[in-house]
C-alpha positions as CSV (number, residue, x, y, z in Angstrom):
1,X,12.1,-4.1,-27.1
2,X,12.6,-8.0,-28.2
3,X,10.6,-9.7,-30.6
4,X,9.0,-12.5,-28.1
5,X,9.7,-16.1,-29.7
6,X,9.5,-19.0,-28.3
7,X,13.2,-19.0,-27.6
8,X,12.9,-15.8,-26.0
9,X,10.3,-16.8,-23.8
10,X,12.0,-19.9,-22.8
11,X,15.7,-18.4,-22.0
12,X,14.3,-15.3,-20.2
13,X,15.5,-16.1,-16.1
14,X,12.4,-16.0,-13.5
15,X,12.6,-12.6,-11.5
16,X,13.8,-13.2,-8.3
17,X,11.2,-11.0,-6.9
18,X,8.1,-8.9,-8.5
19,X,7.3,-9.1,-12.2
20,X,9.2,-7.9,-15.3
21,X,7.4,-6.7,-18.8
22,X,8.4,-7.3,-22.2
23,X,6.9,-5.6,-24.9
24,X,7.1,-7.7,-28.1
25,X,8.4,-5.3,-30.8
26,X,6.3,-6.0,-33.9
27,X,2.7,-6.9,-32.3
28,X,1.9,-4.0,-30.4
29,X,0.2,-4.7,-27.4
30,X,1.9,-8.4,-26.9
31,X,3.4,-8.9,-23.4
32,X,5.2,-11.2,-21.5
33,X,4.6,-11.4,-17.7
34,X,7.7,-13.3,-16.1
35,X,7.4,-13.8,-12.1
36,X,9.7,-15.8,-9.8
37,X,7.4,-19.2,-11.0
38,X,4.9,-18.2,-14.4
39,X,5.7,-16.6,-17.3
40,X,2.4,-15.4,-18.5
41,X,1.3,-13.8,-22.0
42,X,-0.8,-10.6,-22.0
43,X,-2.2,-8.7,-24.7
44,X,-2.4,-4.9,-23.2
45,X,-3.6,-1.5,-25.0
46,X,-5.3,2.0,-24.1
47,X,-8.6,1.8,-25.1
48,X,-10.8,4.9,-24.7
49,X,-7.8,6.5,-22.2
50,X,-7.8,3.7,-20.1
51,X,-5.3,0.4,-20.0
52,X,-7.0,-2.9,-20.2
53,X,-5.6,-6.1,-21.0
54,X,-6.7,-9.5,-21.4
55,X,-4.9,-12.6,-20.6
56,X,-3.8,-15.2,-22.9
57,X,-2.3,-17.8,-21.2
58,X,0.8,-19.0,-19.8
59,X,4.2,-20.2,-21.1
60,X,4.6,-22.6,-22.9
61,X,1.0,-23.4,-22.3
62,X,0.0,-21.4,-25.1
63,X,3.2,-21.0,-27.4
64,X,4.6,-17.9,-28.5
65,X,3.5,-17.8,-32.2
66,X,0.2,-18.9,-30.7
67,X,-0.1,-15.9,-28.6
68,X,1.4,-13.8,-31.2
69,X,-1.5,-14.7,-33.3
70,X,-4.0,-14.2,-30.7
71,X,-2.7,-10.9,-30.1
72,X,-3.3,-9.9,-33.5
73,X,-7.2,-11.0,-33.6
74,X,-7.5,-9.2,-30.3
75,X,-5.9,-5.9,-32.1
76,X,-8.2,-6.7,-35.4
77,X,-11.4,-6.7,-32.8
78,X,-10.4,-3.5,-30.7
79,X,-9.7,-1.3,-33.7
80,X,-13.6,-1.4,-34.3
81,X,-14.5,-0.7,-30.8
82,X,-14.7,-4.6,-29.4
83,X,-11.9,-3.9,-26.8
84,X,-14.3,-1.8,-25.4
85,X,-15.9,-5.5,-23.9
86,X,-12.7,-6.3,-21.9
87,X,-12.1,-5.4,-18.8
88,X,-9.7,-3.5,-17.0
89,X,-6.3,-5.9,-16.1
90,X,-6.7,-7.1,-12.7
91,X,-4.9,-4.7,-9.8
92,X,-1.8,-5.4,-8.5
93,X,-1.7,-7.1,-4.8
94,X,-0.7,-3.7,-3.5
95,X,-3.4,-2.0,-5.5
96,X,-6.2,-4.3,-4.0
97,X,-5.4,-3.8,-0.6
98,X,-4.9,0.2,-0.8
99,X,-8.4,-0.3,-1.9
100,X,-9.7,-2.5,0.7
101,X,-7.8,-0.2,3.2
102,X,-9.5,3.0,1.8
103,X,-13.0,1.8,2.0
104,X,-15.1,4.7,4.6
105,X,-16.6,2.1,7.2
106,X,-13.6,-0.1,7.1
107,X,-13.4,-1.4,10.8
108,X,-10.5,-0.1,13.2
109,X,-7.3,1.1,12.8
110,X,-6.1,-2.0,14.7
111,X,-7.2,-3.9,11.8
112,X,-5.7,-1.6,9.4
113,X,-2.6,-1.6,10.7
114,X,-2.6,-5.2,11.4
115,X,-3.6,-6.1,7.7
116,X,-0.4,-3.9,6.3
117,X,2.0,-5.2,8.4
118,X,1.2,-9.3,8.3
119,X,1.2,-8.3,4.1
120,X,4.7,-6.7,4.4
121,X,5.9,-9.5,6.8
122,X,4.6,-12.2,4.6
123,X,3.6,-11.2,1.1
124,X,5.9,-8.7,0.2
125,X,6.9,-9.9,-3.1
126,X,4.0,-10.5,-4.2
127,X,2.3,-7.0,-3.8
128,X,3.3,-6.1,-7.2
129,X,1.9,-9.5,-9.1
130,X,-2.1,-9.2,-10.7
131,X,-4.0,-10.9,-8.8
132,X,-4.9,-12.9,-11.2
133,X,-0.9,-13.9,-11.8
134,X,-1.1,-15.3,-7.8
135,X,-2.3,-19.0,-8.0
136,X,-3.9,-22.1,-5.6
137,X,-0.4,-23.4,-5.6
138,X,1.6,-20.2,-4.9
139,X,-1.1,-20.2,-1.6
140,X,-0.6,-23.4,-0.4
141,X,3.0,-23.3,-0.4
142,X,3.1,-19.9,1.6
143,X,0.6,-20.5,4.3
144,X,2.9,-24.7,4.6
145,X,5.8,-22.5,4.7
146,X,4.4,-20.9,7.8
147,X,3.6,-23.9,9.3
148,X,5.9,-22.8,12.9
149,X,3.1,-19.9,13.3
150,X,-0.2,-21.7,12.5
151,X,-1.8,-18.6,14.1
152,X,0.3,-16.1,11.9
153,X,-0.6,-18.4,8.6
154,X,-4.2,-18.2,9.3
155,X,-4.6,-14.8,9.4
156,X,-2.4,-13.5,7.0
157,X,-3.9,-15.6,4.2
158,X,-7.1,-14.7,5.0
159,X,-6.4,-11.0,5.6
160,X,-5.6,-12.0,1.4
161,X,-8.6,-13.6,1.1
162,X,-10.4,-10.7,2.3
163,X,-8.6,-8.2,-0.1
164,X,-9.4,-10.6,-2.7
165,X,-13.1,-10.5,-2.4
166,X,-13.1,-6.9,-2.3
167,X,-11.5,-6.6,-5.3
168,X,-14.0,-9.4,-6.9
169,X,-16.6,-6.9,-6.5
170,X,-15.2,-4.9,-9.2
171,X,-12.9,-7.0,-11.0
172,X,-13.6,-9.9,-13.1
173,X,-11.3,-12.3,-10.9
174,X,-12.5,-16.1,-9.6
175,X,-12.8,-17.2,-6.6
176,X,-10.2,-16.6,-4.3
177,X,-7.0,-19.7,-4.6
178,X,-7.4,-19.9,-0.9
179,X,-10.2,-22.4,-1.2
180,X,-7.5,-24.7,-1.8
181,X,-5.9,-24.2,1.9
182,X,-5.9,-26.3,4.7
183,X,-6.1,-24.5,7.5
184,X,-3.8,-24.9,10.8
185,X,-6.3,-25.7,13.6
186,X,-5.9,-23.1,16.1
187,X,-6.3,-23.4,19.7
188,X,-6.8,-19.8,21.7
189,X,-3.9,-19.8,24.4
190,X,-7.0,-18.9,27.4
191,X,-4.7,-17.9,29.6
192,X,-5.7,-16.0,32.9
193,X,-4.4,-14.9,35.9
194,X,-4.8,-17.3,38.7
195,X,-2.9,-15.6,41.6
196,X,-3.5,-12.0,41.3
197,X,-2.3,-11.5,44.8
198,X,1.1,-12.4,43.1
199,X,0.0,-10.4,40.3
200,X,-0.3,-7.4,42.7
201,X,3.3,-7.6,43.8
202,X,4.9,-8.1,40.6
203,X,3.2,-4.8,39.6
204,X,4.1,-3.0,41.8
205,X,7.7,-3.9,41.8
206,X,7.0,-1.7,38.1
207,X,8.5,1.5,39.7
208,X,7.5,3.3,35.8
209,X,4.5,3.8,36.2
210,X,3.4,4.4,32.3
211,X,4.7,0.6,32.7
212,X,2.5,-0.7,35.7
213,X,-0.7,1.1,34.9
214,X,-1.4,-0.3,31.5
215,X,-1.7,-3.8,33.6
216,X,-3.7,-2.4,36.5
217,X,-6.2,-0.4,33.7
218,X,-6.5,-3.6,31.9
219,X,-7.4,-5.8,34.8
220,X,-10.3,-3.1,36.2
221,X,-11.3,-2.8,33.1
222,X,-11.7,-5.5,30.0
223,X,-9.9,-3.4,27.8
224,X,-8.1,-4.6,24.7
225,X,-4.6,-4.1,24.5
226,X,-4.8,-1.3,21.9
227,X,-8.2,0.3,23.4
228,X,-5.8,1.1,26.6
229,X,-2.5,2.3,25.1
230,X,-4.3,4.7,22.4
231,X,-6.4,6.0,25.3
232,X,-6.3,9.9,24.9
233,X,-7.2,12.3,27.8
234,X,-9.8,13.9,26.3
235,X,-12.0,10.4,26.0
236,X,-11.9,10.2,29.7
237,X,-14.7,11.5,32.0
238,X,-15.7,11.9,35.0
239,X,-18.3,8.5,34.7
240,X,-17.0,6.6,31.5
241,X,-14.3,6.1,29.3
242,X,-15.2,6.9,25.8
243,X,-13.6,4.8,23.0
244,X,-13.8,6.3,19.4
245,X,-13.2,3.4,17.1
246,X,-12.9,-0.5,18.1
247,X,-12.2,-3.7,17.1
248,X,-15.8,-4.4,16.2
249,X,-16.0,-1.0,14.0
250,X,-17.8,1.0,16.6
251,X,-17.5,3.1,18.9
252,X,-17.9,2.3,22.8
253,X,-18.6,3.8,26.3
254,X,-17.4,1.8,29.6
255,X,-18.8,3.4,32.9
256,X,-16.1,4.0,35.7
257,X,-15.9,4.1,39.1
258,X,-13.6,6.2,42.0
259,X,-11.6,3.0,41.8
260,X,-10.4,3.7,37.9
261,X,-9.7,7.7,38.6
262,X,-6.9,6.3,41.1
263,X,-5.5,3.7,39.1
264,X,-4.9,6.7,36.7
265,X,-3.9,8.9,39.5
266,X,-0.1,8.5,38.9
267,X,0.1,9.3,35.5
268,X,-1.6,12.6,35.5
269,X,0.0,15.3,34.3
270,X,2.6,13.6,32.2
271,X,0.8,14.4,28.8
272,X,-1.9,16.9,27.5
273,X,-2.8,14.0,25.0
274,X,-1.9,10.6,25.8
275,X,-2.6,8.2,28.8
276,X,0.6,6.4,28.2
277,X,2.9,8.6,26.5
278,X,6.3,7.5,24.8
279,X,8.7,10.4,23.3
280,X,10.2,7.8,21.8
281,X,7.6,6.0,19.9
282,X,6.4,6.9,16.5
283,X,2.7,7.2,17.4
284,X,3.7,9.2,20.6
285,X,2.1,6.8,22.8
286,X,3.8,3.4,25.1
287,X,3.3,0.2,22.8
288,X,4.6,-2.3,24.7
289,X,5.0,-1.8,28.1
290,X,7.3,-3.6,30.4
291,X,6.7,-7.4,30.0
292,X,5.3,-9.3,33.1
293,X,4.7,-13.0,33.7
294,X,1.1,-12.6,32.0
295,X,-0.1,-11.1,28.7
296,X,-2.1,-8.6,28.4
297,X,-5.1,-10.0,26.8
298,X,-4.5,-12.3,30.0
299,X,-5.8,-9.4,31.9
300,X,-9.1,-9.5,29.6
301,X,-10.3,-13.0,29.9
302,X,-9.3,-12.3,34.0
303,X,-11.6,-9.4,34.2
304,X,-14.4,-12.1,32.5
305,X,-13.8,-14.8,34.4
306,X,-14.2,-12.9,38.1
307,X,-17.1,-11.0,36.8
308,X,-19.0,-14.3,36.3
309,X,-17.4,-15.8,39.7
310,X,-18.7,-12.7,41.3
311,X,-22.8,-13.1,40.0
312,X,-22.4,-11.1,37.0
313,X,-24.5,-12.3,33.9
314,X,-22.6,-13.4,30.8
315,X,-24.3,-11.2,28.9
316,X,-23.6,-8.5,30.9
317,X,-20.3,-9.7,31.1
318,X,-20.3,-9.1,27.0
319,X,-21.8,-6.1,27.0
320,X,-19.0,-4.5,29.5
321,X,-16.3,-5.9,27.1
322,X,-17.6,-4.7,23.9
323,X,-18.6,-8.2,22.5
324,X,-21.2,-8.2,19.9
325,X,-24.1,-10.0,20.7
326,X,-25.4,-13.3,19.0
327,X,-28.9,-12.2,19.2
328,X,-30.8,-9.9,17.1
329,X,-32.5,-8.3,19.8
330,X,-29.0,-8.0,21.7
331,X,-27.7,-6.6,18.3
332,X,-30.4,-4.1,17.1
333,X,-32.8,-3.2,19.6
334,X,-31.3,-3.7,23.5
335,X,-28.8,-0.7,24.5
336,X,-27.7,-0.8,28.4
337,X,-27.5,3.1,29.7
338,X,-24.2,3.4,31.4
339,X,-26.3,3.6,34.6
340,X,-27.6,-0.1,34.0
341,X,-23.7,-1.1,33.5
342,X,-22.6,0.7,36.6
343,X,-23.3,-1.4,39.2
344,X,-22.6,-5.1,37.5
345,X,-19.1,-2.8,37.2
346,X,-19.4,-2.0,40.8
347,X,-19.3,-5.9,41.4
348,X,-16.6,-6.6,39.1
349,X,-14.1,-4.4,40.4
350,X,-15.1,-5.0,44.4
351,X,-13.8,-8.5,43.4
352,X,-10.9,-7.5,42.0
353,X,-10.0,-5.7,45.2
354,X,-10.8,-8.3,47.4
355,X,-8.6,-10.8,45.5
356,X,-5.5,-8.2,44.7
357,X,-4.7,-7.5,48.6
C-alpha cells in the first residue's frame, strides 16, 4: 500500500474503466477512489461488523494532507462509538439495480429484462462506481452521446433514475443528477396497417408458420409483442387467453372467439409448452419472428384503430388491450366479465375479416 500524498494523488492515471482503491498506508481507513474522470478521497472502516464510509471530497479539491487530517478526526470520533452515526457507503450501480430488480411487486419481466440490458448496453462501466461517485456531468454527456437514439437515451437514463430513487429510500444519496438532463423529445412512430388486404398476402406467403402466426395472433388480438411470443399452452382456454404477468404489473384475461382457436390451428402440436417454440433460442420460445413490412406493435394500434372504426367504445377499446384506466372508478371499482368483453370482441374481429379477404 502507498502512502497517499499529493504527488501520489496527482500522478496516479484515471482507470480506463471501473474504479481502483488505494489504501493509504499510515492512516488506516484513508482511500483514494480514482475513476476514468474523479479521483475521490474516502475515509472507510468496519464499524460494529459492518463497512461504512464517509466521503471527503475530491482531488485536489480537498488536498491530500487535508484529507489525511480529516481522516484522522474521523478515526479519533469512531473509536468512541461516533462512526456509529455514518452511514453505510453508497451501493455500487450494479448493487442498486440488483436491488431494484429484486423488489416482490416489481412490474413484468419485460421490464426486467429490458432495464438489464439498456444498463449493459449503455452503462456498463459505470455499474461498479458508488452512486454517489456518478455526477450531473457524467449524465449529461451520456444521454448527448446518445443523441442518434433519442428514444434509447430517454429510457435508459431514466431506467437510472428509477434505480436511483429506489436506492434514496435507504441510502443517504441527493437527488438524482438527471435533473440536469434535457430530454430528447420523442415522437411515437404510430404506425398502422393501412392495406391489410396486402397484409393478408404477405402473410401468407410465410410458409413457417411459428413465423406467420405471431402476425395473424397479434392483429385478432391487441396483444403486445412479448404477451404473444411468451404465450404458453396451458394459459389458453377454451373462452380466454390468460396472461400471468404484464406490462402494467398485472395479470390479464382476453376473451376469444372460434376465429382465434383457428388462427392457432396450425401450430398445434409442435410443443407441450410454448405457442411459438424455438429449439434454438435461449428462453425456448420464437423472439423475433420473420420480419414483414409492418412492426409488430403495428399490429396493436391496427387492432385499435378498426375496433373504434367498427362502433366500439374507446374505453372498451382500453379495456380489451389491457390499458389502465385514467379514472378512478375505471381503476378500482369497474371490472368487465369476459362475457361483457365478448361481443365488443365479436365486432372487432368481424371487421378484421371483412377487411383481410
Amino acid at each position: 500500500m502507498p502512502k497517499l500524498t499529493e504527488t501520489f494523488a496527482r500522478k496516479v492515471p484515471q482507470t480506463k474503466s471501473g474504479t481502483a482503491k488505494f489504501w493509504d498506508n499510515e492512516v488506516k481507513g484513508l482511500v483514494l477512489f480514482v475513476g476514468k474522470k474523479a479521483k475521490t478521497w474516502y475515509y472507510q472502516r468496519d464499524v460494529g461488523g459492518q463497512t461504512r464510509r464517509v466521503l471527503i471530497g475530491r482531488f485536489p479539491v480537498i488536498s491530500a494532507e487535508a484529507a489525511r487530517q480529516t481522516s484522522l478526526g474521523f478515526a479519533l470520533e469512531w473509536g468512541r462509538g461516533a462512526g456509529k452515526r455514518f452511514q453505510v457507503g453508497a451501493p455500487s450501480l450494479e448493487a442498486a439495480m440488483d436491488a431494484y430488480l429484486a423488489r416482490p411487486k416489481l412490474r413484468s419481466v419485460a421490464h426486467k429484462h429490458n432495464l438489464q440490458l439498456q444498463f449493459d448496453l449503455h452503462l456498463k462501466d459505470w455499474l461498479r462506481l458508488p452512486l454517489d461517485e456518478i455526477t450531473k456531468a457524467m449524465v449529461v454527456e451520456r444521454h448527448r452521446s446518445m443523441a442518434s437514439t433519442p428514444s434509447a437515451a430517454n429510457h435508459t437514463l431514466k431506467y437510472f433514475r428509477t434505480v436511483w430513487n429506489h436506492a434514496r429510500r435507504v441510502h443517504d444519496l441527493p437527488e438524482c443528477p438527471t435533473m440536469a438532463i434535457e430530454w430528447f423529445e420523442e415522437r411515437p412512430e404510430g404506425e398502422t396497417i393501412d392495406d391489410l388486404g396486402a397484409w393478408r398476402t404477405i402473410t401468407t406467403e410465410l410458409h413457417n408458420p411459428i413465423h406467420a402466426v405471431p402476425y395473424e395472433l397479434l392483429l385478432f388480438t391487441g396483444f403486445r409483442r412479448t404477451e404473444a411470443l411468451t404465450l404458453e399452452w396451458k394459459n389458453i382456454h377454451d373462452d380466454h387467453i390468460h396472461l400471468p404477468m404484464t406490462k402494467n404489473g398485472r395479470s390479464f384475461d382476453l376473451p376469444i372467439l372460434q376465429i382465434h382457436h383457428e388462427i392457432l390451428a396450425p401450430i398445434r402440436g409442435l410443443n407441450r409448452r410454448w405457442v411459438f417454440p424455438s429449439p434454438k433460442a435461449p428462453g425456448g420460445h420464437v423472439t423475433n419472428p420473420q420480419r414483414i413490412a409492418w412492426s409488430m406493435h403495428a399490429h396493436r394500434r391496427t387492432f385499435a384503430t378498426v375496433a373504434i372504426e367498427a362502433g366500439v367504445i374507446e374505453e372498451i377499446v382500453g379495456r380489451l388491450l389491457n390499458h389502465t384506466p385514467l379514472s378512478i372508478t375505471g381503476q378500482r371499482y369497474a371490472r368487465p366479465s369476459l362475457d361483457a368483453l365478448r361481443a365488443p370482441m365479436r365486432t372487432v374481429c368481424q371487421e378484421l375479416c371483412k377487411r383481410t379477404t
